[in-house]
C-alpha positions as CSV (number, residue, x, y, z in Angstrom):
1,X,17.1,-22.7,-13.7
2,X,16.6,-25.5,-11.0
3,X,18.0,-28.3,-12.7
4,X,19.1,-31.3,-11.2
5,X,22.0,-33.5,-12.1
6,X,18.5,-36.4,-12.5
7,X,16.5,-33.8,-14.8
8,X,19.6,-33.3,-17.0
9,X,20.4,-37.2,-17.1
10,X,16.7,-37.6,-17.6
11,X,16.7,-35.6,-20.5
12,X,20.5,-37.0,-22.2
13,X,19.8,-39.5,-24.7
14,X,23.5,-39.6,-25.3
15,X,25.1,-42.2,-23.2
16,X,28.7,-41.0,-23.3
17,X,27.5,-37.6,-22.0
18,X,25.1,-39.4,-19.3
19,X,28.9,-40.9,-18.3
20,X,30.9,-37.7,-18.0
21,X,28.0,-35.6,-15.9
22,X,27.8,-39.0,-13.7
23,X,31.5,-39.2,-13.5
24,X,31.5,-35.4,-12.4
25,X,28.9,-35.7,-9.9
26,X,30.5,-38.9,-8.0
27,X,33.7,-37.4,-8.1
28,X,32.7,-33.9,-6.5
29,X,30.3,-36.3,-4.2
30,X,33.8,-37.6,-3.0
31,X,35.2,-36.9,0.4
32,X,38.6,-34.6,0.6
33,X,38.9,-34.4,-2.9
34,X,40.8,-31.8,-4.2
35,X,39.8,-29.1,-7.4
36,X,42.8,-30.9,-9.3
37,X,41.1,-34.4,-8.9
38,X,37.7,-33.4,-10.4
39,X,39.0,-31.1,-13.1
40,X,39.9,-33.0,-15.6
41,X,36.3,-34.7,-15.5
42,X,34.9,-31.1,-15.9
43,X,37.7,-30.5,-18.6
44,X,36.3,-33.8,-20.4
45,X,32.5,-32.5,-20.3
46,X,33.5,-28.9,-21.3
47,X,34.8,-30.2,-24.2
48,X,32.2,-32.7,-25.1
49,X,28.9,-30.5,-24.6
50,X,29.3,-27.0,-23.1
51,X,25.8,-26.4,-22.6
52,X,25.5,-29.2,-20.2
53,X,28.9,-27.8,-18.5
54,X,27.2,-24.9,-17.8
55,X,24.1,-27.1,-15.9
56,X,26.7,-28.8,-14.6
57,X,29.3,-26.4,-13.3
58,X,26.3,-24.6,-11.4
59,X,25.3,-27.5,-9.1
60,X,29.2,-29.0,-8.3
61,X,29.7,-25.5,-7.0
62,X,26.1,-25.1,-5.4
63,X,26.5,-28.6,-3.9
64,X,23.5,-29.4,-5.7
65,X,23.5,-33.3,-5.8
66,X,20.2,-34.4,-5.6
């Protein structure tokens, strides 16, 4: 899988979940900032569509923000 956060925003018709993955990926984008500052974003997203976590999750920690 070589997603990117575009191709999955691309493909989200849903515009609250085009928010949370946005809101995820400026956040982790963000100088200094700490695990505890970005998790509750991932918390929100989890909770909303887990299958898009998952796409998710892999590029915040692959620093994949292209």
């Amino acid at each position: 899988m070589n997603f990117k956060f575009k191709d999955i925003i691309n493909n989200t018709n849903d515009q609250v979940l085009k928010g949370l993955i946005l809101k995820v990926k400026n956040e982790s984008q963000k100088r200094d900032i700490s695990f505890s500052d970005v998790r509750p974003h991932l918390l929100d997203l989890l909770n909303y569509d887990k299958k898009i976590f998952d796409d998710v999750i892999f590029l915040v920690l692959n620093n994949k923000y292209r």
